[in-house]
C-alpha positions as CSV (number, residue, x, y, z in Angstrom):
1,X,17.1,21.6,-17.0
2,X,13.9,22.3,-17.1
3,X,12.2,24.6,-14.1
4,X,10.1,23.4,-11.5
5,X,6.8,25.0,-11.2
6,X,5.8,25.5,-7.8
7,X,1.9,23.7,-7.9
8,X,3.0,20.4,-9.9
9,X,6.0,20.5,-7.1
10,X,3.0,21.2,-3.7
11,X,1.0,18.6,-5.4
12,X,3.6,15.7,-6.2
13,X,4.3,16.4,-2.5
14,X,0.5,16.0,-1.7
15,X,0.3,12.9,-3.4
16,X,3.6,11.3,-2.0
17,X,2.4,12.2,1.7
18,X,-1.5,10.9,0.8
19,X,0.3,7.4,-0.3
20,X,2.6,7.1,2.4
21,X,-0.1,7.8,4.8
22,X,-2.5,5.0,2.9
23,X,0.6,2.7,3.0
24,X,1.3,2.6,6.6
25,X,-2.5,2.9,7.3
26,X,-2.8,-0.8,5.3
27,X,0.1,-2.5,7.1
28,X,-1.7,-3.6,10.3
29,X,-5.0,-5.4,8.4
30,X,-6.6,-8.7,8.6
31,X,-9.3,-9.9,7.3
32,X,-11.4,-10.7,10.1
33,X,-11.1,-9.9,13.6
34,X,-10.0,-12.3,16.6
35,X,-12.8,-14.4,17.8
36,X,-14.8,-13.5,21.3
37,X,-13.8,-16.0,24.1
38,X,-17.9,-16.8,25.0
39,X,-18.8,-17.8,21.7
40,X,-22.5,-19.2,20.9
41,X,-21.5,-21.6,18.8
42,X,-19.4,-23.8,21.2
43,X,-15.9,-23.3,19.9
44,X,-13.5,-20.3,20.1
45,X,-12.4,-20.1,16.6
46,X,-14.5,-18.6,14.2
47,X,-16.0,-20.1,11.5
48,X,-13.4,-20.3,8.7
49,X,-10.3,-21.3,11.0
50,X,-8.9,-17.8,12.1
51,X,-8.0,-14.6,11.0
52,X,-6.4,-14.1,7.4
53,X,-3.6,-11.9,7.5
54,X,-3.3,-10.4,3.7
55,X,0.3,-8.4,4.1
56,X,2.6,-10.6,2.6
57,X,0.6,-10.3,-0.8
58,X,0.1,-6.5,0.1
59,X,3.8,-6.4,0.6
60,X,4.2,-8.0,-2.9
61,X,2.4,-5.2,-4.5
62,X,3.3,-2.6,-2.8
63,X,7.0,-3.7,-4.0
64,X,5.9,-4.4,-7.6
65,X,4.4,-0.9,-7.8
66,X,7.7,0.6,-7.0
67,X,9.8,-1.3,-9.0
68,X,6.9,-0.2,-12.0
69,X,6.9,3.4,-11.1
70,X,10.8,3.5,-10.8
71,X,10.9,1.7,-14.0
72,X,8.1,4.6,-15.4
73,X,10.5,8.0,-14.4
74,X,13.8,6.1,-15.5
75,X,12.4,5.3,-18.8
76,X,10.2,9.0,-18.7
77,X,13.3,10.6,-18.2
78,X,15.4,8.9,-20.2
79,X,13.0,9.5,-23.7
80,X,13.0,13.7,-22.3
81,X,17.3,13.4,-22.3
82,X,17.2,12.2,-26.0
């Protein structure tokens, strides 16, 4: 086995923290805000019917991505073993 050099380790740790913190940062978005209750236009829902929430396809390629990258190291490592 092959030994682990301490910067590729510190920065594979970097990156793993920077996308978990981006991942749960995304979880909570829509795509427009909740409309004021004293709106000038008469109504209280905004024009285009209400908010849009985008997680469920966010949550589709957030999955995807792993099931790429897992797919990625398991072939990655498996070309290094031969």
């Amino acid at each position: 086995m092959k030994p682990i050099n301490q910067n590729n380790f510190i920065m594979k740790n970097k990156i793993l923290l920077l996308g978990a913190i981006l991942t749960l940062g995304v979880l909570n978005v829509s795509a427009q805000p909740a409309p004021l209750p004293d709106c000038p236009t008469g109504s209280s829902t905004p024009i285009g019917g209400g908010t849009a929430p985008i997680d469920g396809g966010l949550t589709i390629l957030l999955v995807l991505s792993a099931f790429y990258g897992v797919k990625r190291t398991y072939m990655h490592r498996k070309v290094i073993s031969e």
